[in-house]
PDB file of N, CA, C and O in Angstrom:
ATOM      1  N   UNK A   1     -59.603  -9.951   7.810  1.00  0.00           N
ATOM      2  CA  UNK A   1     -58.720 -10.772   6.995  1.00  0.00           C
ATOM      3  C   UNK A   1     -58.141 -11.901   7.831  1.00  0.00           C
ATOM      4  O   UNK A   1     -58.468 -11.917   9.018  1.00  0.00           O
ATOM      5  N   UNK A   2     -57.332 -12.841   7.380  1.00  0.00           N
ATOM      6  CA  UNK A   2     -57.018 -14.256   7.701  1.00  0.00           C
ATOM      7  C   UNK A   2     -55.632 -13.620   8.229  1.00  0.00           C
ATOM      8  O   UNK A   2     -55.317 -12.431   8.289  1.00  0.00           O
ATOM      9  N   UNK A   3     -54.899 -14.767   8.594  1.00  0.00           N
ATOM     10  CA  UNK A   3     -53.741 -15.048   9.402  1.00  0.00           C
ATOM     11  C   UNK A   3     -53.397 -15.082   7.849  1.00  0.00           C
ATOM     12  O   UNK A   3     -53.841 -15.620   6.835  1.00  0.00           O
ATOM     13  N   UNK A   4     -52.225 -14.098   8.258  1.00  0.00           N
ATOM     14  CA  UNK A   4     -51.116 -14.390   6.685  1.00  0.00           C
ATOM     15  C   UNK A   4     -49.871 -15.576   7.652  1.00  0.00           C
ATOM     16  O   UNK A   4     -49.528 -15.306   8.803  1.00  0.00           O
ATOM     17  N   UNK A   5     -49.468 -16.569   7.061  1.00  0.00           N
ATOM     18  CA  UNK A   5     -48.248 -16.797   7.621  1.00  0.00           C
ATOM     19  C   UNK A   5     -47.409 -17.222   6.429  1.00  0.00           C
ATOM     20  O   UNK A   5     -47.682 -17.486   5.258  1.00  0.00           O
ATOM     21  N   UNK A   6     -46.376 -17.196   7.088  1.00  0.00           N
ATOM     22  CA  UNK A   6     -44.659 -17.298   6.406  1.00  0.00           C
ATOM     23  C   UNK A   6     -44.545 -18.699   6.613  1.00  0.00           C
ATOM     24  O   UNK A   6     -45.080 -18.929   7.697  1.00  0.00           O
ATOM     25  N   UNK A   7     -44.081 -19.826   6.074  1.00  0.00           N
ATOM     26  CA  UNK A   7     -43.137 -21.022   6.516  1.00  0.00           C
ATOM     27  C   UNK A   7     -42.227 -21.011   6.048  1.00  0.00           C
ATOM     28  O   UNK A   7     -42.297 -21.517   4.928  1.00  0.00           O
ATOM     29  N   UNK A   8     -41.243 -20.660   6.322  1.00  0.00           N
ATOM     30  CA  UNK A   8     -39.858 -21.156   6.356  1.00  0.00           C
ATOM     31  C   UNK A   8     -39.404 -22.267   6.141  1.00  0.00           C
ATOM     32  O   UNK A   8     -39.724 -23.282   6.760  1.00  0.00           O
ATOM     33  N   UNK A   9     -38.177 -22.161   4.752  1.00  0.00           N
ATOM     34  CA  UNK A   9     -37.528 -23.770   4.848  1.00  0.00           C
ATOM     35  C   UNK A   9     -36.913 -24.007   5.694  1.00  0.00           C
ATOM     36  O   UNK A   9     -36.688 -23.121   6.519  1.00  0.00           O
ATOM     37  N   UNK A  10     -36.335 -25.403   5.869  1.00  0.00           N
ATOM     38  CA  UNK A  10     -35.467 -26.260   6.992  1.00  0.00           C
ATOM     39  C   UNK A  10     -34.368 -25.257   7.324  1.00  0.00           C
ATOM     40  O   UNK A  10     -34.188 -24.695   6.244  1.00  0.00           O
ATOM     41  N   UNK A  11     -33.620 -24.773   8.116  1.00  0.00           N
ATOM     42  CA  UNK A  11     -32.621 -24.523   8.236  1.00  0.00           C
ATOM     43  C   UNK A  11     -30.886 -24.634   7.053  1.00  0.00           C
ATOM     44  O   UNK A  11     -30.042 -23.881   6.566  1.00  0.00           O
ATOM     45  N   UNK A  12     -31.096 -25.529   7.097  1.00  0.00           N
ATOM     46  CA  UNK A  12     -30.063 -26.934   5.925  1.00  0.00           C
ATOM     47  C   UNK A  12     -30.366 -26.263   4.723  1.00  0.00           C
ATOM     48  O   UNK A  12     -29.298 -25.970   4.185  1.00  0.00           O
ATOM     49  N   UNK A  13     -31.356 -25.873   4.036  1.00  0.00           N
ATOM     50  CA  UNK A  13     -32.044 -25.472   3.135  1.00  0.00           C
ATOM     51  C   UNK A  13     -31.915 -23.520   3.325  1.00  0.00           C
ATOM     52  O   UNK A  13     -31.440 -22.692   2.548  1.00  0.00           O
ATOM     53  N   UNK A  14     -32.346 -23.406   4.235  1.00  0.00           N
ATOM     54  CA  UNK A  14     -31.908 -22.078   4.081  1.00  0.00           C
ATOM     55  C   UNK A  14     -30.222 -21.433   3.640  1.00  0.00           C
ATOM     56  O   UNK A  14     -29.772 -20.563   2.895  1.00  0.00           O
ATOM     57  N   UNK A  15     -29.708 -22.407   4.556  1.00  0.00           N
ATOM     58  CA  UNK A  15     -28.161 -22.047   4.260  1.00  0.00           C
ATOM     59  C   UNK A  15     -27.674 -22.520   2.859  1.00  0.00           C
ATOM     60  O   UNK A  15     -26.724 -22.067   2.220  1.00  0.00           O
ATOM     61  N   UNK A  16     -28.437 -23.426   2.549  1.00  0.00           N
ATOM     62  CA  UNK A  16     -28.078 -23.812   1.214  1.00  0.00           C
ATOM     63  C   UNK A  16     -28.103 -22.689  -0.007  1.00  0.00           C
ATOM     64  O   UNK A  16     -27.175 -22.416  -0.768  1.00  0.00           O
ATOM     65  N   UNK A  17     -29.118 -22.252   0.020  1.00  0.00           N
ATOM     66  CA  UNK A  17     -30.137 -20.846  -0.826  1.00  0.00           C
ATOM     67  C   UNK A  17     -29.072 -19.825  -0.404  1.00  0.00           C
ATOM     68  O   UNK A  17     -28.370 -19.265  -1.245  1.00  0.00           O
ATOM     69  N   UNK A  18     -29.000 -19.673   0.455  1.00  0.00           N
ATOM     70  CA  UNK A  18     -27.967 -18.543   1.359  1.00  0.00           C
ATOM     71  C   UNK A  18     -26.913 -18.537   0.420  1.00  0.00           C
ATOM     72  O   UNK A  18     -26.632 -17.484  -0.153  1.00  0.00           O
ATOM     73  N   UNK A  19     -26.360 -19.470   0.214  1.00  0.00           N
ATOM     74  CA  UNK A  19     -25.165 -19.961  -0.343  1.00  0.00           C
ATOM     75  C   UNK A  19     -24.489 -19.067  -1.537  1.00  0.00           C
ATOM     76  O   UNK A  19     -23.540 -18.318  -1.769  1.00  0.00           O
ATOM     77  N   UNK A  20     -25.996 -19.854  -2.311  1.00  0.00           N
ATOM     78  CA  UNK A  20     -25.928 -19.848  -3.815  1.00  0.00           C
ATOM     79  C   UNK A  20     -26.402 -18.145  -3.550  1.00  0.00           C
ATOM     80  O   UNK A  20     -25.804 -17.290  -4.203  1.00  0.00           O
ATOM     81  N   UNK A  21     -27.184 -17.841  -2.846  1.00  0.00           N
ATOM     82  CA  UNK A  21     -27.413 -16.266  -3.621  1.00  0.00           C
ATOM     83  C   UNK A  21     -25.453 -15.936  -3.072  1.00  0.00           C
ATOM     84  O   UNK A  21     -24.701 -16.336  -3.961  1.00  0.00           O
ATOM     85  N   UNK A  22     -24.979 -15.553  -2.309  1.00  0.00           N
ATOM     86  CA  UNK A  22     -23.806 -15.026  -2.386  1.00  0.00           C
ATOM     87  C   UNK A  22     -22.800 -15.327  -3.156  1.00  0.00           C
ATOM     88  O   UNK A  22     -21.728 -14.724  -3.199  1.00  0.00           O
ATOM     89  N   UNK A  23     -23.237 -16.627  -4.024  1.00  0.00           N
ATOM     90  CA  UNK A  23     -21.898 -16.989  -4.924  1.00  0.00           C
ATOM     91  C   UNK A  23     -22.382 -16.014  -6.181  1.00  0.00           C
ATOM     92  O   UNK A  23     -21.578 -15.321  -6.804  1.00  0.00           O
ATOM     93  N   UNK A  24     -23.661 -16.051  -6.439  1.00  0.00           N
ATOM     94  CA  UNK A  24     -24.485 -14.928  -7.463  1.00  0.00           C
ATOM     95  C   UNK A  24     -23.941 -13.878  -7.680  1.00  0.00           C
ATOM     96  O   UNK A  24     -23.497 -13.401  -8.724  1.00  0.00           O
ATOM     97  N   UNK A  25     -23.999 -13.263  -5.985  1.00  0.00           N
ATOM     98  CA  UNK A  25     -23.634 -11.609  -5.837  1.00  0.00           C
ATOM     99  C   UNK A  25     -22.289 -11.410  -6.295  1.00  0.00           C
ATOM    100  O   UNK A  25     -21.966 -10.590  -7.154  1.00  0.00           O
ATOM    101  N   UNK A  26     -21.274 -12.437  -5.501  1.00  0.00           N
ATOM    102  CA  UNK A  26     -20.577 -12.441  -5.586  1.00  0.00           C
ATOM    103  C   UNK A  26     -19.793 -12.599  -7.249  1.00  0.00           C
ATOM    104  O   UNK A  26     -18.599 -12.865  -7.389  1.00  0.00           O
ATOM    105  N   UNK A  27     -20.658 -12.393  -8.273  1.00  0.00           N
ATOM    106  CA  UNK A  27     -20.343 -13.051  -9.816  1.00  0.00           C
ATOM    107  C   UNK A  27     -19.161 -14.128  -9.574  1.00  0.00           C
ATOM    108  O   UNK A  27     -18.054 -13.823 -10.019  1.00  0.00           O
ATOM    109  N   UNK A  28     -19.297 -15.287  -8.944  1.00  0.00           N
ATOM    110  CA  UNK A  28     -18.769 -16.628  -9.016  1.00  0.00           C
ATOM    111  C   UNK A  28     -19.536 -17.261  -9.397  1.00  0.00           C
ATOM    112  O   UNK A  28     -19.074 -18.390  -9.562  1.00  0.00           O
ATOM    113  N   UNK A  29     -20.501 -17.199  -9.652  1.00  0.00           N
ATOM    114  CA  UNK A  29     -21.737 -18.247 -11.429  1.00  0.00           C
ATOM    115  C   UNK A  29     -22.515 -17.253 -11.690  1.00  0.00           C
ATOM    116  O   UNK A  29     -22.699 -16.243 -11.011  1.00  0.00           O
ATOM    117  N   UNK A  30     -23.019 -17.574 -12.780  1.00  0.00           N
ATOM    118  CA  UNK A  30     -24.396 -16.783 -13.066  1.00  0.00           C
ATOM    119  C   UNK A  30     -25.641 -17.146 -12.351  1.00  0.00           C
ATOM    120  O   UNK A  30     -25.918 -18.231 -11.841  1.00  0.00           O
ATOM    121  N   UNK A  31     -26.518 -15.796 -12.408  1.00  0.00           N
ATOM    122  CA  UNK A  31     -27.782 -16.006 -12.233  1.00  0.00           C
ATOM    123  C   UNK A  31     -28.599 -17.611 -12.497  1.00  0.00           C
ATOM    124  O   UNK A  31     -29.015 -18.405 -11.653  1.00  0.00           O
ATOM    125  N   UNK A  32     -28.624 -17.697 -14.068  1.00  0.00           N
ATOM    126  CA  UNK A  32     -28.947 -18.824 -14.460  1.00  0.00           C
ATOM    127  C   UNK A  32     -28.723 -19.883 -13.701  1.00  0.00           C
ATOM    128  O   UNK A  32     -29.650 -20.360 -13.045  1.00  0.00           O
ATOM    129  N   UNK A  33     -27.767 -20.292 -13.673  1.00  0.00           N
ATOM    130  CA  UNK A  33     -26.801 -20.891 -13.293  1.00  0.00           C
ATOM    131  C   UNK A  33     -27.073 -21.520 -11.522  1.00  0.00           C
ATOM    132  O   UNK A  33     -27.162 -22.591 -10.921  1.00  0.00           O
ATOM    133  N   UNK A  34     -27.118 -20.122 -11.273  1.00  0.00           N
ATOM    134  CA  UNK A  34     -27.419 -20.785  -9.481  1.00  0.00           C
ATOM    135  C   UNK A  34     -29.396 -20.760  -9.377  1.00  0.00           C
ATOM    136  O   UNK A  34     -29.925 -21.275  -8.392  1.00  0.00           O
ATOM    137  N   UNK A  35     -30.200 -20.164 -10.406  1.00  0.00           N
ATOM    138  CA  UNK A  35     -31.751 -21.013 -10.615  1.00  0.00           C
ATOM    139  C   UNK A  35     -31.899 -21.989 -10.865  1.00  0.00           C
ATOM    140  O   UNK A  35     -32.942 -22.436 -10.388  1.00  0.00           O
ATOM    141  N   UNK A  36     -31.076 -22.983 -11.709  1.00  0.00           N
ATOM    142  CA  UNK A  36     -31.133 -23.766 -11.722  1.00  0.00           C
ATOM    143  C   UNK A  36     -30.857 -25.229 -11.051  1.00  0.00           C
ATOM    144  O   UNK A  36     -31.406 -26.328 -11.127  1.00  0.00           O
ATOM    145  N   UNK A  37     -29.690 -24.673 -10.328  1.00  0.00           N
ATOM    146  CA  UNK A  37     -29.251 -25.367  -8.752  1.00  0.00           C
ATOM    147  C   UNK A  37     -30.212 -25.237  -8.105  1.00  0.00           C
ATOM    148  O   UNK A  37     -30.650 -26.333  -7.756  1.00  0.00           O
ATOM    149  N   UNK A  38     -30.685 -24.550  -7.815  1.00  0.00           N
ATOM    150  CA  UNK A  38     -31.826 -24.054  -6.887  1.00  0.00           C
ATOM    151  C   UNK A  38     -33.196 -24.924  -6.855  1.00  0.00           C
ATOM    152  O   UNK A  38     -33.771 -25.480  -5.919  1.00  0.00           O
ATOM    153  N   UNK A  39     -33.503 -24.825  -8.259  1.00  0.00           N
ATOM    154  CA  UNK A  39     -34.472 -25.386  -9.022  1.00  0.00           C
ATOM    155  C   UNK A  39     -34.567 -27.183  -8.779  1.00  0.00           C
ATOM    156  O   UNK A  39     -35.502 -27.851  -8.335  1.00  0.00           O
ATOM    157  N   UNK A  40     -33.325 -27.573  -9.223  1.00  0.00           N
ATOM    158  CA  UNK A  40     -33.243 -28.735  -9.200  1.00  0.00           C
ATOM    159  C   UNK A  40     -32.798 -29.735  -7.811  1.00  0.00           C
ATOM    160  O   UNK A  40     -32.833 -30.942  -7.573  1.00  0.00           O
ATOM    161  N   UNK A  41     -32.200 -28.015  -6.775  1.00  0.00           N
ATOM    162  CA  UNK A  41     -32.341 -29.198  -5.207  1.00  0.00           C
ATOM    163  C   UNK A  41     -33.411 -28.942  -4.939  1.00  0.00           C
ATOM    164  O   UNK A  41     -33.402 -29.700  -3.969  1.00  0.00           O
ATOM    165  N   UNK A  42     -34.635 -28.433  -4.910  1.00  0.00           N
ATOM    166  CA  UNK A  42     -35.961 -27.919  -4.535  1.00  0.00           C
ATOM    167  C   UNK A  42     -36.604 -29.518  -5.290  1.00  0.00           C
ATOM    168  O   UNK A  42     -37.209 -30.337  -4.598  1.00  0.00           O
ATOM    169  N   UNK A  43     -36.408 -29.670  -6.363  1.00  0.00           N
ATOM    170  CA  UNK A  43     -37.015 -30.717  -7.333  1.00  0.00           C
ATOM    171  C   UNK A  43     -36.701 -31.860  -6.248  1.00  0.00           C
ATOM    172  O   UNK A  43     -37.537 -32.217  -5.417  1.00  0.00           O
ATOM    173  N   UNK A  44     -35.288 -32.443  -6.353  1.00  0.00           N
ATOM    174  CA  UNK A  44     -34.468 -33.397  -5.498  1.00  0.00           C
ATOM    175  C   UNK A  44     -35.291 -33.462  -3.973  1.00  0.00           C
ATOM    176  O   UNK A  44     -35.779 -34.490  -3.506  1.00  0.00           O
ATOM    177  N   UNK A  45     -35.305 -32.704  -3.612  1.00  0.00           N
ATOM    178  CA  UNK A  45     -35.862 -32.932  -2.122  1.00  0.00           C
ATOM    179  C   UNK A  45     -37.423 -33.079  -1.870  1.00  0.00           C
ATOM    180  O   UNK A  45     -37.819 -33.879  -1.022  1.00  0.00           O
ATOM    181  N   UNK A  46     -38.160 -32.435  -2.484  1.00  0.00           N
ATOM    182  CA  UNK A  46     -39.281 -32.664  -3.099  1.00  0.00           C
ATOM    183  C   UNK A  46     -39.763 -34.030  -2.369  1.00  0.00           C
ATOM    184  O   UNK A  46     -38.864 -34.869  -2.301  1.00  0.00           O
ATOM    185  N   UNK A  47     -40.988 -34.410  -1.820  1.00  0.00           N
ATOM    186  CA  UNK A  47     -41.428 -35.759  -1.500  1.00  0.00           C
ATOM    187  C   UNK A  47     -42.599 -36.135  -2.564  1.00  0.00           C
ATOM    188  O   UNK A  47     -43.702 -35.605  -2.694  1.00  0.00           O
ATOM    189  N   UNK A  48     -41.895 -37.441  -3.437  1.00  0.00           N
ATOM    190  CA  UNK A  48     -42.804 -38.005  -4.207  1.00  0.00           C
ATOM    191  C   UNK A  48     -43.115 -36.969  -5.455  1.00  0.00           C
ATOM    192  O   UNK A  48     -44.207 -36.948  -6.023  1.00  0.00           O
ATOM    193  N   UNK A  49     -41.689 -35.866  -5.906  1.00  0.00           N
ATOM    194  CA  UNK A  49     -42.299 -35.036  -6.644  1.00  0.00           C
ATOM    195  C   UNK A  49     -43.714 -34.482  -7.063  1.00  0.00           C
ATOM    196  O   UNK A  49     -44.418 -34.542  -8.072  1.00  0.00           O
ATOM    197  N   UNK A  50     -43.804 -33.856  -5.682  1.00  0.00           N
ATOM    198  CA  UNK A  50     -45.179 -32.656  -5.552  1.00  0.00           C
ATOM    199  C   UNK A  50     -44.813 -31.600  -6.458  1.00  0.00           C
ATOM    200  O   UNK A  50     -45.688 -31.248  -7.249  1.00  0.00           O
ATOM    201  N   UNK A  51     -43.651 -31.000  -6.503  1.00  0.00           N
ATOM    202  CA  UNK A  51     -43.459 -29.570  -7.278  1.00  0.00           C
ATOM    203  C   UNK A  51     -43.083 -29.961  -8.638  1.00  0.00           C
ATOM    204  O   UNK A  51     -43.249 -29.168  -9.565  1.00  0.00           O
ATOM    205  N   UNK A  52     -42.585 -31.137  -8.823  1.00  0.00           N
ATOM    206  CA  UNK A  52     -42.864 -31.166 -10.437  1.00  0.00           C
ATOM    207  C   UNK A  52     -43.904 -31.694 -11.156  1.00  0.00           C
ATOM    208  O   UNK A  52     -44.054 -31.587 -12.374  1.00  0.00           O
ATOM    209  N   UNK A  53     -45.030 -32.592  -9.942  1.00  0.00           N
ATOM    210  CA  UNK A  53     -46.707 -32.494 -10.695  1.00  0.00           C
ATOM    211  C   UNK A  53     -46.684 -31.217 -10.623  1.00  0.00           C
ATOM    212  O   UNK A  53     -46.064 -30.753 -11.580  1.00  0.00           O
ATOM    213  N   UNK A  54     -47.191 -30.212  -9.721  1.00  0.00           N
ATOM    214  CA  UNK A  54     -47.357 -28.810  -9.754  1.00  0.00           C
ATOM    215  C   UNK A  54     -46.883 -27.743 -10.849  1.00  0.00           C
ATOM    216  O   UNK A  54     -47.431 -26.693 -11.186  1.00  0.00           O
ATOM    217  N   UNK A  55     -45.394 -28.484 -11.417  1.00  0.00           N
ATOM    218  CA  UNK A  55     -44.844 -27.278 -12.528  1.00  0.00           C
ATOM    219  C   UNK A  55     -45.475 -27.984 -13.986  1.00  0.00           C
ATOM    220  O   UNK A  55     -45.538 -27.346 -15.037  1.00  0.00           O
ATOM    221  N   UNK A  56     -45.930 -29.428 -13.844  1.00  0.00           N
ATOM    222  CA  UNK A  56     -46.684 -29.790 -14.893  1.00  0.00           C
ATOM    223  C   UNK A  56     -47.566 -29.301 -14.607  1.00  0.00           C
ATOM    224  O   UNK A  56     -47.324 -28.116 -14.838  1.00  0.00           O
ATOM    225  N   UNK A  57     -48.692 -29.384 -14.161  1.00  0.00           N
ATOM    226  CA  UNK A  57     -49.966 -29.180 -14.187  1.00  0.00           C
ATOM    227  C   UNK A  57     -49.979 -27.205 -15.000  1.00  0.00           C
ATOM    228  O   UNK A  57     -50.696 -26.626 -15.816  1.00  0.00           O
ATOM    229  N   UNK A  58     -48.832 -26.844 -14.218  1.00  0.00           N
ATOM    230  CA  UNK A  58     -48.763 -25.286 -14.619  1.00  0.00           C
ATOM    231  C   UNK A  58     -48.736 -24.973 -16.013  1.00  0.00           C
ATOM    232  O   UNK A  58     -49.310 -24.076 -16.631  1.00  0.00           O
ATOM    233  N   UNK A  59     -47.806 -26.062 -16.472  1.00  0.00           N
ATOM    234  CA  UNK A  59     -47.708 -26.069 -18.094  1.00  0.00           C
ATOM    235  C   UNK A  59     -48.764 -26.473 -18.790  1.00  0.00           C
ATOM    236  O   UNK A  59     -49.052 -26.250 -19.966  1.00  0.00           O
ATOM    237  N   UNK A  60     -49.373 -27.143 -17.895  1.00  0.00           N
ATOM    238  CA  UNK A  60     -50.479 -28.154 -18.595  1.00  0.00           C
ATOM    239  C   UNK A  60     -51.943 -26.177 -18.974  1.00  0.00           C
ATOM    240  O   UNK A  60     -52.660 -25.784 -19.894  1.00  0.00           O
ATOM    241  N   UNK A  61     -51.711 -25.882 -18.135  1.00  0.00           N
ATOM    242  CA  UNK A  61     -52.810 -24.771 -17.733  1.00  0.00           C
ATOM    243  C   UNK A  61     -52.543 -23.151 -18.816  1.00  0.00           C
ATOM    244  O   UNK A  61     -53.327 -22.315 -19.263  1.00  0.00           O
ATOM    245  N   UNK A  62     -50.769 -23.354 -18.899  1.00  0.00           N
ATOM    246  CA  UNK A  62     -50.613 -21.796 -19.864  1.00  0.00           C
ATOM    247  C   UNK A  62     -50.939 -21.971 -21.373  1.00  0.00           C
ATOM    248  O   UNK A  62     -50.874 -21.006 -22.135  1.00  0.00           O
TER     249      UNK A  62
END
C-alpha cells in the first residue's frame, strides 16, 4: 500500500476550528451554527474558490 498522509491546516486555522468546536461543546452556539462559520471561513480563504467549484461540481454529480 501507498504512503497514507495527513496535511494539516495552517496553524491560524487550526486554532480557529479549535475555537469554534469549544464554543459548540461548550453550548455557546449551536452545532449549525458553528458549520456554518466553519464552512464559510474554509469558503473565504479558499484560493480562487477551489472548494466551492468542488461543492458545485458535487451537486452537479448527486
Amino acid at each position: 500500500m501507498g504512503d497514507l498522509r495527513l496535511e494539516l491546516p495552517p496553524r491560524d486555522q487550526l486554532a480557529f476550528l479549535a475555537g469554534l468546536g469549544v464554543l459548540t461543546a461548550l453550548e455557546l452556539i449551536e452545532w449549525p451554527v458553528a458549520l456554518a462559520i466553519g464552512v464559510g471561513h474554509e469558503l473565504a480563504r479558499s484560493r480562487h474558490g477551489k472548494v466551492l467549484r468542488e461543492f458545485g461540481e458535487a451537486l452537479e454529480d448527486a
